[in-house]
Structure formats: structure tokens, C-alpha cells
DOSEVEX-76638 format. One record per residue (C-alpha): residue number from 1; x, z, y. Coordinates in Angstrom, 2 decimals, m for minus. Layout:
R, pos, x, z, y
R, NUM, X, Z, Y;
...
***
This chain:
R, pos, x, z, y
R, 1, 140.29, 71.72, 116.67;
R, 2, 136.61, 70.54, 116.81;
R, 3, 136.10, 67.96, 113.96;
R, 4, 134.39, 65.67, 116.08;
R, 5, 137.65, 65.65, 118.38;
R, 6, 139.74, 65.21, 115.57;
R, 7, 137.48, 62.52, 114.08;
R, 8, 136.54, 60.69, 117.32;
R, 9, 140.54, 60.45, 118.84;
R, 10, 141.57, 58.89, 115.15;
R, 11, 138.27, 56.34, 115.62;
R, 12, 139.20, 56.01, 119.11;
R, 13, 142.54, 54.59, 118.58;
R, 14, 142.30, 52.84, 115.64;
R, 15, 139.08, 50.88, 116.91;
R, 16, 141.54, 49.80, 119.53;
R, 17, 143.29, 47.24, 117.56;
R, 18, 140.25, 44.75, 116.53;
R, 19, 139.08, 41.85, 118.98;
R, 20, 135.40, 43.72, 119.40;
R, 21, 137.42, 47.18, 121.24;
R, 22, 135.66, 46.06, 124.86;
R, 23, 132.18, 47.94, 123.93;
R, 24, 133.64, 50.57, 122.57;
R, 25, 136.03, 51.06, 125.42;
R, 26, 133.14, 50.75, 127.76;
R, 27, 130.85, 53.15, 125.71;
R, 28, 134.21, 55.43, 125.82;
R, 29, 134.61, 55.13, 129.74;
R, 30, 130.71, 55.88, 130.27;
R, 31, 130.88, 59.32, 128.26;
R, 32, 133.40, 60.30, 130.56;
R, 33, 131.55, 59.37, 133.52;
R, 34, 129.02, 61.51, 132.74;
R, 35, 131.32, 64.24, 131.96;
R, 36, 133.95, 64.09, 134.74;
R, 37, 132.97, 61.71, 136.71;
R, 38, 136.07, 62.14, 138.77;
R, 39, 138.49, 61.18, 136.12;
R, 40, 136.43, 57.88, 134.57;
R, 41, 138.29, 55.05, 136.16;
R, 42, 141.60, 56.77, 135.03;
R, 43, 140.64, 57.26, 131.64;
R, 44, 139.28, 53.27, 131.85;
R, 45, 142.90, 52.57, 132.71;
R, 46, 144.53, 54.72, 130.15;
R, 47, 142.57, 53.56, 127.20;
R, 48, 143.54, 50.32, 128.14;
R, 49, 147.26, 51.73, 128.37;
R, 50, 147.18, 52.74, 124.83;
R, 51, 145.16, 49.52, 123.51;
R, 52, 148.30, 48.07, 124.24;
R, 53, 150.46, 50.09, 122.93;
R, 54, 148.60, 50.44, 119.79;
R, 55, 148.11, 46.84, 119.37;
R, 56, 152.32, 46.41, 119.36;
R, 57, 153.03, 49.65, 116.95;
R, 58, 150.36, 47.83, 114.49;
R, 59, 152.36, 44.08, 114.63;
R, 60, 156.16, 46.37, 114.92;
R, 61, 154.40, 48.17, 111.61;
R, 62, 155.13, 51.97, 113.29;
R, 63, 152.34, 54.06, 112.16;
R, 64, 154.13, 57.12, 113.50;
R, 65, 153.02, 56.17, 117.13;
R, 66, 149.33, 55.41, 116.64;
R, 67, 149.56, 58.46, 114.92;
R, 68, 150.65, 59.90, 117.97;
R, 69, 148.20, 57.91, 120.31;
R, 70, 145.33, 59.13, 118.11;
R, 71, 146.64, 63.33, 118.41;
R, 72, 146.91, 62.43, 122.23;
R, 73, 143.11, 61.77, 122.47;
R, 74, 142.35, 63.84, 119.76;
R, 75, 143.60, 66.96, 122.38;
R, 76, 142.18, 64.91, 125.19;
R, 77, 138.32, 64.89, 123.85;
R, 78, 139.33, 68.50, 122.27;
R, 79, 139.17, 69.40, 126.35;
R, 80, 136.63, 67.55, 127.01;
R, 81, 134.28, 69.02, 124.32;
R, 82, 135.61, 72.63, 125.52;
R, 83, 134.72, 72.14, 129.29;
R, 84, 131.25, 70.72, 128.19;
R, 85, 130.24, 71.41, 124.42;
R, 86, 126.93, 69.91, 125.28;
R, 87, 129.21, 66.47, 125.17;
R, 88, 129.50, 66.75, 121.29;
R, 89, 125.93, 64.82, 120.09;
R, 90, 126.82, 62.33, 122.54;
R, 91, 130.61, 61.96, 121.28;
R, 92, 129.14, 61.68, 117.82;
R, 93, 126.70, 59.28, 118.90;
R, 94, 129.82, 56.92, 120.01;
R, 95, 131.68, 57.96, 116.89;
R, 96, 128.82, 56.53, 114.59;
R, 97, 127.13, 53.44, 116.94;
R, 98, 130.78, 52.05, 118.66;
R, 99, 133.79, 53.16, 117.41;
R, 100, 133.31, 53.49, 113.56;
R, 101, 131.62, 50.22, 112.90;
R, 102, 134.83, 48.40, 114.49;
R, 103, 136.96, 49.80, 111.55;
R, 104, 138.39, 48.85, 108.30;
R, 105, 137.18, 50.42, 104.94;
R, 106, 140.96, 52.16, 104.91;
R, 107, 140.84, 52.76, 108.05;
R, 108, 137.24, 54.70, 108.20;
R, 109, 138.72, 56.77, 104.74;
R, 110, 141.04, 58.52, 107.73;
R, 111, 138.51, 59.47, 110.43;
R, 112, 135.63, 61.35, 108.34;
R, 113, 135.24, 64.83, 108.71;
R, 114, 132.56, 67.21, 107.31;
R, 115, 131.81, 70.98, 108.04;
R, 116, 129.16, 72.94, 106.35;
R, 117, 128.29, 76.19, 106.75;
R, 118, 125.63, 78.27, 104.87;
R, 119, 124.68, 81.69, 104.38;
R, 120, 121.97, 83.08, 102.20;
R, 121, 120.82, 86.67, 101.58;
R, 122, 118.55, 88.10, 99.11;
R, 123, 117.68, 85.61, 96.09;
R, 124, 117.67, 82.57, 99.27;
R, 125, 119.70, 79.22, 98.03;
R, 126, 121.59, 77.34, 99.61;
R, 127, 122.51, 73.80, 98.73;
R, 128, 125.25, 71.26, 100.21;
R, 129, 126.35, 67.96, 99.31;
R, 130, 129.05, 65.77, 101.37;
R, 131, 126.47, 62.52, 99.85;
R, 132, 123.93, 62.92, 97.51;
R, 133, 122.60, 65.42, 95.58;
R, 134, 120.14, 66.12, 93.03;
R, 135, 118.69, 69.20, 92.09;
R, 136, 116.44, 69.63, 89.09;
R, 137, 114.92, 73.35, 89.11;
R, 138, 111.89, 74.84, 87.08;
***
């Protein structure tokens, strides 16, 4: 699955549960207007659906279902991102700006995701770092 997805759906639902969700909700609704315009309104309605249902699993203490809520979007923008990769700078976009901003310290530990990729040939060098880095060379 496409980090972003993966990273987004867990942001998604767990952003759901604090008083300051309407932005991101609306920020959520207007990618998919611009994606499938057809299906915006019922997304609208079905994020709203699972605010509520995310909001009771926190207070019953059931992490199993917003678990589940979170792998249901997580396939959902999977789809979305397959039927229009172009999507993915403005899913990240949302990711950074609206939806992780809204979360806890814990709960942002669970939504970060980081793919590198390198590939040097001859006596090239390649250097990656998840934060910093510092590289002293003569």
C-alpha cells in the first residue's frame, strides 16, 4: 500500500476525535471533489459517519475499531491514489497542513511513514537521513 494512504487514513481518523476535525473534514471533502467529483457529498457524509463512530470507540476505550475505521480509509485513499496518482502531493499536502497538526504527540508517533530510495553507480554517494544528518568529508 502507498505510504501516503497508509499514513493519511491513520491521520484521517484519528484527527477525527478532537473539537478542531471541521477543517480537516472540509479540506478532506474538497480533495475528493476534485478527484471524483461524483462521489464528494457521499464521502462528506461518511466521514461524518465514522467521526461518530470514532468519537464513541475512543470514550468505550476500543482501539480495535478505530483501528478498523483508519484500514477502511486507508484502502479507500489507496483507490483513490491508484485511479489518480497525480492526487498524492495534494493528499500529502492535507496530511501535513490539516490533519497532522490536529493530533496528539502519541498519536502523530503512529501515522509517520518514510520511503527512501537511492541508487548510485560508479564511485557516486548517496546519503539518507529520516532527520538530520551531518557529514564531515575531506
Amino acid at each position: 500500500m502507498d505510504p501516503i494512504a497508509l499514513a493519511a487514513g491513520t491521520a484521517l481518523v484519528g484527527a477525527m476525535a478532537h473539537d478542531a476535525w471541521e477543517g480537516a473534514r472540509m479540506g478532506m471533502t474538497a480533495l475528493w471533489r476534485r478527484a471524483r467529483p461524483e462521489q464528494a457529498d457521499t464521502v462528506d457524509a461518511e466521514l461524518a459517519e465514522t467521526r461518530a463512530q470514532v468519537v464513541a470507540a475512543r470514550a468505550a476505550g476500543e482501539n480495535q475499531t478505530e483501528q478498523a475505521l483508519a484500514a477502511d480509509w486507508q484502502l479507500r485513499l489507496q483507490t483513490l491514489l491508484r485511479a489518480n496518482p497525480a492526487i498524492a502531493v495534494e493528499l500529502r499536502q492535507l496530511l501535513d497542513t490539516h490533519l497532522t497538526p490536529l493530533l496528539t504527540a502519541d498519536e502523530r508517533s503512529t501515522v509517520g511513514s518514510l520511503v527512501m530510495r537511492a541508487e548510485a553507480s560508479g564511485s557516486g554517494r548517496v546519503y539518507q537521513a529520516g532527520r538530520d544528518q551531518h557529514i564531515t568529508e575531506r
